[in-house]
N, CA, C and O of each residue as an XYZ file, in Angstrom:
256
protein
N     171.067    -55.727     55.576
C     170.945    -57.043     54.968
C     171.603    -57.001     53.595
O     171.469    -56.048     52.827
N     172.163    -57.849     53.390
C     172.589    -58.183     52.134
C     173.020    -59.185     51.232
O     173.914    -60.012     51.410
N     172.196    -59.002     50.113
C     172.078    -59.936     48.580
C     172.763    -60.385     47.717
O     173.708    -59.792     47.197
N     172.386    -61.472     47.454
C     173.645    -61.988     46.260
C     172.695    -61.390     44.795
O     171.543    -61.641     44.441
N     173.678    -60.585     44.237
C     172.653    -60.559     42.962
C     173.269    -61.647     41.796
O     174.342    -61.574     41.197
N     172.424    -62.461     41.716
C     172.822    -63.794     40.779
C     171.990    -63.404     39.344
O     170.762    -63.314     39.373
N     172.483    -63.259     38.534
C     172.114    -63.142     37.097
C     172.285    -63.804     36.171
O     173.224    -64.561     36.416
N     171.748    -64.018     34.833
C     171.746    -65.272     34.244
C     173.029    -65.080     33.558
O     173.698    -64.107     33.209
N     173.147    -66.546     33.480
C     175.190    -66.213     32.433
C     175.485    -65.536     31.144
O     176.545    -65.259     30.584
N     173.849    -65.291     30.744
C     174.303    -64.680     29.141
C     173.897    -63.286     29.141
O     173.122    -62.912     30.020
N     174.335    -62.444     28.241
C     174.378    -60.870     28.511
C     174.043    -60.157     29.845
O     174.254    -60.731     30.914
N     173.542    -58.957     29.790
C     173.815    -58.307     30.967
C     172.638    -57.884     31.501
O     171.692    -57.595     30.768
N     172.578    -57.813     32.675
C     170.870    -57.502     33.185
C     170.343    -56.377     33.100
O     170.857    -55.502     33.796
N     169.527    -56.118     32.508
C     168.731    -54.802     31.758
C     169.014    -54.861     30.142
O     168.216    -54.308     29.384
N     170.191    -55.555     29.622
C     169.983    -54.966     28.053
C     169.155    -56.231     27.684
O     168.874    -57.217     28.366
N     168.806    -55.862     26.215
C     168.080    -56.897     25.308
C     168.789    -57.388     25.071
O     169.927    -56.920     25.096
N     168.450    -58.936     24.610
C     169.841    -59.814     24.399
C     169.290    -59.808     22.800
O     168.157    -59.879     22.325
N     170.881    -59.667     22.089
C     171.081    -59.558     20.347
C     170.978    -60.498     20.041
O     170.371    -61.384     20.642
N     171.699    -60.612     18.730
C     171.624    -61.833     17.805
C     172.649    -62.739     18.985
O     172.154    -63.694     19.583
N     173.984    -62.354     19.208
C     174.488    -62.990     19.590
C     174.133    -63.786     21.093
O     174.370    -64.982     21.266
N     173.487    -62.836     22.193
C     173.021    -63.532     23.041
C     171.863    -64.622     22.480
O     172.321    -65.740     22.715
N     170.937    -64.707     22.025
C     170.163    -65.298     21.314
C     170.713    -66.640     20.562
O     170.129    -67.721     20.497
N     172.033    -66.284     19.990
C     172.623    -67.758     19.573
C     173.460    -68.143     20.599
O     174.498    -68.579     20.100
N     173.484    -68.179     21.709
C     174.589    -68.392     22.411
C     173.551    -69.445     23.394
O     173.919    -70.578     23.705
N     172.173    -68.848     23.823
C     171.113    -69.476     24.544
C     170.816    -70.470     23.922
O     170.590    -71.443     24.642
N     170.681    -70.698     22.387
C     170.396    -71.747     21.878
C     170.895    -72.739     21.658
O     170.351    -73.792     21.325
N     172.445    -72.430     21.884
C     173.704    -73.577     21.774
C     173.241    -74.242     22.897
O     173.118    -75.460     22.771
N     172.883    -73.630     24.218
C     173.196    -74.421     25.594
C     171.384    -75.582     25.582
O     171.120    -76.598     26.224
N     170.652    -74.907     24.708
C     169.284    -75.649     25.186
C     169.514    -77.561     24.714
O     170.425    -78.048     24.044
N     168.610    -78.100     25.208
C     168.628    -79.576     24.910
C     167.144    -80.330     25.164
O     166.564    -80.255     26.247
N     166.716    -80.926     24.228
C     165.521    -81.467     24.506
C     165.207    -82.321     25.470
O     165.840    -83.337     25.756
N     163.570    -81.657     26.328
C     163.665    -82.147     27.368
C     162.371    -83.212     27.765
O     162.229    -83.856     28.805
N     161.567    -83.166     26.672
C     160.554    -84.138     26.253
C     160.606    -84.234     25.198
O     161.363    -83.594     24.467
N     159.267    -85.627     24.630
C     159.372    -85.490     22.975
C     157.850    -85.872     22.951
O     157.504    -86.846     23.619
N     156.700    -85.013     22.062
C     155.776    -84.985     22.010
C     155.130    -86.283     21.535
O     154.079    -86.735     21.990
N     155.978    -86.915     20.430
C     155.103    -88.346     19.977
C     155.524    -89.087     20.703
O     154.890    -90.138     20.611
N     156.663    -89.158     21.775
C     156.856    -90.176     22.904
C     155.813    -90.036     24.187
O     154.951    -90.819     24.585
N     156.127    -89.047     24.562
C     155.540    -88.223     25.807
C     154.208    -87.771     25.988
O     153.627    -87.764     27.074
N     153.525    -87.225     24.424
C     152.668    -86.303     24.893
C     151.304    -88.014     24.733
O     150.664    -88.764     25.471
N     151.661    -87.699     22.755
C     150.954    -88.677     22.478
C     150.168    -89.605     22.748
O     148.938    -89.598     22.709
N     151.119    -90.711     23.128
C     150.595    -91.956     23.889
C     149.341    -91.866     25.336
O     148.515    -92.749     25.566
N     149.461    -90.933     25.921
C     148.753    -90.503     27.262
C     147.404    -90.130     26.717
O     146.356    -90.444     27.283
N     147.483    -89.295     25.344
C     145.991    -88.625     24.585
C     145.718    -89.986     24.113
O     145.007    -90.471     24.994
N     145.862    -90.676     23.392
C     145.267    -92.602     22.964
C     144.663    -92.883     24.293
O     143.456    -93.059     24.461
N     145.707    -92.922     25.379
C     145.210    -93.614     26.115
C     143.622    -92.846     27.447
O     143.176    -93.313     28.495
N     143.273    -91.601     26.681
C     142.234    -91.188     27.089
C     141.173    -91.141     26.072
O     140.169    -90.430     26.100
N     141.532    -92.010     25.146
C     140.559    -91.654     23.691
C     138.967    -92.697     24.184
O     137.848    -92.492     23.713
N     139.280    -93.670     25.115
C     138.419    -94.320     25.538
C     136.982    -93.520     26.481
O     135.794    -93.783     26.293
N     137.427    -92.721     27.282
C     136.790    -92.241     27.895
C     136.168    -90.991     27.792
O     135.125    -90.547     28.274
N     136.937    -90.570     27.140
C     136.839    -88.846     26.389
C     136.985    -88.808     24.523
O     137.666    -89.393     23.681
N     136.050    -87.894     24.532
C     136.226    -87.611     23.006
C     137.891    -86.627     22.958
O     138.484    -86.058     23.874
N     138.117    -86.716     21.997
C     139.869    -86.191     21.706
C     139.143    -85.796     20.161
O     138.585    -86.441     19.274
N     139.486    -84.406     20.390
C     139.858    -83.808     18.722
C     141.340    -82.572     18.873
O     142.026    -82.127     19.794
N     141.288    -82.465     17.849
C     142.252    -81.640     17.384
C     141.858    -80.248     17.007
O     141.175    -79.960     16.024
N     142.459    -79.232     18.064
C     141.833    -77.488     18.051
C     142.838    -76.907     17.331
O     142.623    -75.698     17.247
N     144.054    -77.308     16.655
C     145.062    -76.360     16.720
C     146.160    -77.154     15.964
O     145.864    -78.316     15.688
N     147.144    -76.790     15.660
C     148.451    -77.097     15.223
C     149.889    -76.168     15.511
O     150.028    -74.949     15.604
N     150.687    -77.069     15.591
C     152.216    -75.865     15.664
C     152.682    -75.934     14.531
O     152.598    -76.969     13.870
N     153.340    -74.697     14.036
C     154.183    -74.476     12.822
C     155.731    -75.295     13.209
O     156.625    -74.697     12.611
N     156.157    -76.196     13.832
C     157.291    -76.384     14.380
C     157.353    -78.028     13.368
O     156.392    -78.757     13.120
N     158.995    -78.253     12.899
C     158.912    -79.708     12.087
C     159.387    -80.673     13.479
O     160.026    -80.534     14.523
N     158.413    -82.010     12.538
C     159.047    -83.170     14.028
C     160.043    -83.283     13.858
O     160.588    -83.622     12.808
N     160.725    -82.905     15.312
C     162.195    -83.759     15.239
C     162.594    -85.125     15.847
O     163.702    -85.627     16.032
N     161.173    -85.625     16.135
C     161.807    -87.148     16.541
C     161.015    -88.408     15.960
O     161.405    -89.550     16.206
């Protein structure tokens, strides 16, 4: 029997990926939700039925 070995497009399978693989992954990413659009609105709209607090925070700035 035999396999396609398909590997991901950036560096090589088994090494750690460097600085440069690392900036190269980040060029290709693109946002794929947005938390005050997406997440937000859905938590309001359970504030009726359920208590909603806040456990936590991300160190991350809004970007939208």
């Amino acid at each position: 029997m035999t396999s396609l070995a398909v590997h991901y497009p950036i560096g090589i399978p088994g090494v750690a990926w460097g600085d440069g693989e690392v900036s190269a992954w980040l060029a290709q990413q693109t946002r794929k939700r947005s938390f005050s659009a997406d997440v937000l609105p859905r938590i309001e709209q359970l504030r009726s039925r359920f208590d909603v607090s806040q456990y936590g925070t991300l160190a991350c700035p809004p970007d939208d």
